[in-house]
C-alpha positions as CSV (number, residue, x, y, z in Angstrom):
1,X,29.8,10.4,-16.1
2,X,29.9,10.2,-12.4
3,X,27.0,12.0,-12.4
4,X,24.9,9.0,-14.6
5,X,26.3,6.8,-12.4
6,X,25.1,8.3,-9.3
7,X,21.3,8.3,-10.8
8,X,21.7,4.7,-11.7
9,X,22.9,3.7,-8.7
10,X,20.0,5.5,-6.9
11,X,17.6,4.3,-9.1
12,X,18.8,0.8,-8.6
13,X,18.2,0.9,-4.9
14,X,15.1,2.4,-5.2
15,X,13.8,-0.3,-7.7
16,X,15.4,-3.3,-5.2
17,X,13.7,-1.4,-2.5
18,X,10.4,-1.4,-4.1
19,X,10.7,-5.3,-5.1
20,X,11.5,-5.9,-1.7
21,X,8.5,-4.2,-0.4
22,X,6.5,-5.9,-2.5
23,X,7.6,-9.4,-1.7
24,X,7.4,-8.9,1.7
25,X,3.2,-7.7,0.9
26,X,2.9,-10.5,-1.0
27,X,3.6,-12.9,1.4
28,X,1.8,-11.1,4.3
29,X,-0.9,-11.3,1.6
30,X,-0.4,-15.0,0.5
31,X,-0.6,-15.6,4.7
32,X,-4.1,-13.5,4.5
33,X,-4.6,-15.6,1.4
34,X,-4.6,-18.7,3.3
35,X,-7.0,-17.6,6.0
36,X,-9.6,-15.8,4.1
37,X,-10.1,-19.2,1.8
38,X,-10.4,-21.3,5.1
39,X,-12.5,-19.3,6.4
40,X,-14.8,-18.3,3.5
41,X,-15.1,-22.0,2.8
42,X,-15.5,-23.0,6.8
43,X,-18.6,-20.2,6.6
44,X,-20.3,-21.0,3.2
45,X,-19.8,-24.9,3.6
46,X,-20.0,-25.7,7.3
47,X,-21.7,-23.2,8.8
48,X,-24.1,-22.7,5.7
49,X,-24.1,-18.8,5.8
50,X,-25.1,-16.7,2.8
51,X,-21.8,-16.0,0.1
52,X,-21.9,-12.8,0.8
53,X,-21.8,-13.0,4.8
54,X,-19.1,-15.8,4.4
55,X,-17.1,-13.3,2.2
56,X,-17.6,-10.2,4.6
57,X,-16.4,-12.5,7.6
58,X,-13.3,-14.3,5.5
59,X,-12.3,-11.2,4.6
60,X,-12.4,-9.3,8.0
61,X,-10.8,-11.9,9.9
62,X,-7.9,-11.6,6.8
63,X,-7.9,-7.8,7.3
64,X,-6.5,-8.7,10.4
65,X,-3.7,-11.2,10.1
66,X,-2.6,-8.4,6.8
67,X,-2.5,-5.7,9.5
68,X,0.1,-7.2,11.8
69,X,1.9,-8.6,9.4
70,X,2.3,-5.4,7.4
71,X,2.4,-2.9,10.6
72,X,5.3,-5.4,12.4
73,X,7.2,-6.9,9.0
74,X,6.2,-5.5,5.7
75,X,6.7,-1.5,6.9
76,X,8.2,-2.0,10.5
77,X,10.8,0.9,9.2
78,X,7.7,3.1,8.4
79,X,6.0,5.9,10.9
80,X,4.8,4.8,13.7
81,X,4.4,8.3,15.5
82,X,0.2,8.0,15.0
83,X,-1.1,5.1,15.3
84,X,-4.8,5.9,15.8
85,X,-4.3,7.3,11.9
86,X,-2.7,4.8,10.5
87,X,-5.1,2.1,11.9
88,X,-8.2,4.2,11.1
89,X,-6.5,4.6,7.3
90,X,-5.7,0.9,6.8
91,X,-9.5,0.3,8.2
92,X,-10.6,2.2,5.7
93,X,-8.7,1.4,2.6
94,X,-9.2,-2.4,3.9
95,X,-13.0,-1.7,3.9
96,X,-12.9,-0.4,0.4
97,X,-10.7,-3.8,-0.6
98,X,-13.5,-5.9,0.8
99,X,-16.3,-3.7,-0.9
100,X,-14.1,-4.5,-4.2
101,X,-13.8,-7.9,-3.5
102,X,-17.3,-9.0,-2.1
103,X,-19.1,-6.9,-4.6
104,X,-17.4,-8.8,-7.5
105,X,-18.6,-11.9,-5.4
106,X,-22.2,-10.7,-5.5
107,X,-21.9,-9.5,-9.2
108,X,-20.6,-13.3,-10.3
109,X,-23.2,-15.4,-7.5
110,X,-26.1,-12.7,-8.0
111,X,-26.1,-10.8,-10.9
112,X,-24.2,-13.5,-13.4
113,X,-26.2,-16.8,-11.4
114,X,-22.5,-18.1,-11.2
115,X,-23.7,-19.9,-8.1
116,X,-21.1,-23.5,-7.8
117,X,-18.8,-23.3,-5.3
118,X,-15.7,-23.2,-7.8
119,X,-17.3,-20.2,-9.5
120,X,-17.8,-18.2,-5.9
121,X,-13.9,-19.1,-4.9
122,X,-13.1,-18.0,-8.2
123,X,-15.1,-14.5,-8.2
124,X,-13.8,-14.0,-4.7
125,X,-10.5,-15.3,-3.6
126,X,-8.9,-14.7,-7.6
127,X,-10.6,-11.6,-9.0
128,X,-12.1,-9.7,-6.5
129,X,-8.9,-10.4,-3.9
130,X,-6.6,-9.6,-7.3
131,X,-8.0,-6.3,-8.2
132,X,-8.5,-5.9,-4.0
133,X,-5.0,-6.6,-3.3
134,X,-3.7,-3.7,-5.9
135,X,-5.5,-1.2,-4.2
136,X,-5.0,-2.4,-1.0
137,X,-0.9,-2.3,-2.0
138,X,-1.1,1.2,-3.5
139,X,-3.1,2.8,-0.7
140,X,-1.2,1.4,2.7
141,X,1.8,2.5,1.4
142,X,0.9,5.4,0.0
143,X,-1.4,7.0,3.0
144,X,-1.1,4.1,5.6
145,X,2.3,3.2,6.4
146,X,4.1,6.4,5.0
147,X,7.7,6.6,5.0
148,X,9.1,8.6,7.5
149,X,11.3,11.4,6.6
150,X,15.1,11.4,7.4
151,X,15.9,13.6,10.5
152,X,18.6,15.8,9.6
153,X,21.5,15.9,12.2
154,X,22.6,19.5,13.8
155,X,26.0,19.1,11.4
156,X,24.4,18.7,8.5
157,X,22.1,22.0,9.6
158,X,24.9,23.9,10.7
159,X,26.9,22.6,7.2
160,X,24.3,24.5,5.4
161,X,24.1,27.7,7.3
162,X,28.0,27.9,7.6
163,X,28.7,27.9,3.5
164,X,28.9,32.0,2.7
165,X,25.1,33.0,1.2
166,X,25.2,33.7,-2.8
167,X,23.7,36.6,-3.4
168,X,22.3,36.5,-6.5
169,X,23.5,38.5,-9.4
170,X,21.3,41.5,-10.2
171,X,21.0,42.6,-13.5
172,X,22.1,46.1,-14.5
173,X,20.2,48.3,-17.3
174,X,22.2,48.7,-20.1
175,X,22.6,52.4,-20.3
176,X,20.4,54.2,-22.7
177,X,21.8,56.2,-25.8
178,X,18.5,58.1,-26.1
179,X,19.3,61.8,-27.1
């Protein structure tokens, strides 16, 4: 019983732990959110660039504000022994993100001639930064900001070395009533 309780417990934590994790990426997100809009808007609108180039740029300048909010709040706790790895990773899985989410841009305003300015926020910022931001999610915390492993303490070593070794039972041939 105690037993059942002990696995529910854990797998309690573990789920609250998760939820937490992924609150906290949302709202780094929703922040990178916020600036990739403005600033896909800000290039399409004001500075008339091409949708594309306006996604490519909102999107980069996004990749940024998501980096230090994730590195500093999101998985602060998390390894931070390499740092040229993990910034080379999340530049990596970030540039597949924005390959994900421009490209559904280009598919809607190109390919589909879904061209208004509601249709290219719409392609970009909801579907393409949707299906983005789950691979995004599933990559940084699965090769970016791994979880660093406890460090076990010299009692804990020593508790393990100081029980008596089993020695496993060997089993014995039954003797043989051959004649």
């Amino acid at each position: 019983m105690s037993h059942r309780l002990s696995h529910r417990r854990t797998v309690r934590s573990r789920l609250e732990r998760v939820a937490r994790e992924i609150a906290k990426f949302g709202a780094v997100g929703a922040m990178g959110f916020v600036v990739n809009l403005i600033v896909f808007n800000i290039c399409r609108h004001g500075l008339d660039l091409a949708v594309v180039r306006s996604g490519v740029i909102a999107t980069a300048v996004a990749i940024g504000t998501n980096y230090v909010g994730n590195r500093y709040w999101t998985y602060r706790h998390r390894d931070r022994n390499r740092r040229s790895r993990e910034m080379t990773l999340f530049l990596l899985f970030s540039g597949a993100g924005l390959v994900i989410e421009n490209g559904i841009l280009a598919l809607s305003h190109y390919g589909l001639g879904l061209t208004s300015s509601l249709a290219d926020n719409i392609a970009k910022n909801v579907v393409g930064l949707g299906i983005g931001t789950v691979f995004r999610f599933w990559s940084y915390r699965t090769w970016v900001f791994r979880r660093t492993l406890p460090v076990r303490t010299a009692e804990s070593f020593l508790a393990d070395t100081d029980a008596p070794a089993e020695v496993p039972r060997q089993r014995t041939k039954a003797p043989s009533h051959s004649r």
